[in-house]
C-alpha positions in Angstrom: 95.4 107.6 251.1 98.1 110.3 249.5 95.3 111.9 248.4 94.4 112.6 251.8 97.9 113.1 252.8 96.9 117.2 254.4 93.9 116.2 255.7 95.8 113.5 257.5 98.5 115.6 258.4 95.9 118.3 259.7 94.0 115.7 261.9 97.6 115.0 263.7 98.4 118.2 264.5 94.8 118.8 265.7 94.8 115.8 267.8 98.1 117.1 268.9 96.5 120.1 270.2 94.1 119.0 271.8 96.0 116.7 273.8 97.9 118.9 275.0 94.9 121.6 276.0 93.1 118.4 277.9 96.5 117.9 280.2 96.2 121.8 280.9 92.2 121.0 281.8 93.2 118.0 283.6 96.1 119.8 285.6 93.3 122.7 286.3 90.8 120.2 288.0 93.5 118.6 290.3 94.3 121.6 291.7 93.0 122.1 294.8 91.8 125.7 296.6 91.4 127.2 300.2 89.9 129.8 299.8 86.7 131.5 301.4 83.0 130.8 300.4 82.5 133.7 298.0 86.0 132.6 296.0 84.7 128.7 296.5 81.4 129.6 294.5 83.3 131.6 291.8 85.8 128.9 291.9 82.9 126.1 291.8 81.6 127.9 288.3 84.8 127.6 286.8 85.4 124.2 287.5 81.6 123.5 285.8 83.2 125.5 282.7 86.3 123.6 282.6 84.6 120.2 283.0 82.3 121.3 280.2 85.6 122.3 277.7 86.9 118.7 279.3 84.1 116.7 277.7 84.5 119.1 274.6 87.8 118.3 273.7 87.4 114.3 275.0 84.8 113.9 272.0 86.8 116.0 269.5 89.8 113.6 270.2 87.3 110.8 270.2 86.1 111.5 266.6 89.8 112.4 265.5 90.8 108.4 266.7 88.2 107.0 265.1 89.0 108.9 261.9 92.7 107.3 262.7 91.0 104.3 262.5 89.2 104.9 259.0 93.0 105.4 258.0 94.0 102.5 258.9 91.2 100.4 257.7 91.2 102.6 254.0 88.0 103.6 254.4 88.7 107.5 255.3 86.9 109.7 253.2 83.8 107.3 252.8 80.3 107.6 254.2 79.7 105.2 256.9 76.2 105.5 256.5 75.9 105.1 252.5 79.6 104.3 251.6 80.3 106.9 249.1 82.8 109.7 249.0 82.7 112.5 251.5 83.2 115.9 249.9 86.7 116.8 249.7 85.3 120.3 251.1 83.4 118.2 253.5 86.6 117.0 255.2 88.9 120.3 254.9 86.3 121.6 256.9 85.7 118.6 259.2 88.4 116.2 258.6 87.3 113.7 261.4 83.2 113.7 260.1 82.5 110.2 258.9 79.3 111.1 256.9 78.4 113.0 253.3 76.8 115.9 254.2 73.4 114.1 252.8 73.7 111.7 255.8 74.9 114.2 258.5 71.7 116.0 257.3 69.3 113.3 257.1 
């Protein structure tokens, strides 16, 4: 796995990110408002953004795990679908993808 070494590295410091944005998310929707209709309805639209970034960044993380697990398993870098390499250009662009771009396409 050396060879993957900055992709790795990359995929912590994503995950580490993204953690850290989801806690902000989190904190946001615990917050409670009084405030007037108007500001409810503006205030109800913004939560329906924020639980829409929420479910964003829970999938990202999701994928980054998974691609933890790859690690840990030594089979980062291959194709789940067909089992051969991913493009190293492939995974500097998505590090977590666990298909070849013949497979994501197909």
């Amino acid at each position: 796995m050396d060879e993957y070494k900055e992709l790795i590295d990359k995929l912590m410091i994503r995950r580490d990110e993204l953690q850290e944005k989801l806690r902000k998310v989190e904190k946001s929707l615990r917050e409670t408002h009084d405030k007037d209709s108007e500001e409810q309805a503006v205030e109800r639209s913004h939560e329906e953004v924020v639980e829409v970034l929420e479910g964003s960044i829970r999938l990202e993380l999701e994928q980054i795990y998974e691609a933890f697990s790859r690690i840990e398993k030594d089979t980062y870098g291959l194709c789940v679908v067909c089992e051969k390499p991913i493009s190293v250009k492939r995974l500097e662009a998505l590090p977590y993808t666990d298909r070849c771009i013949d497979c994501a396409q197909g």
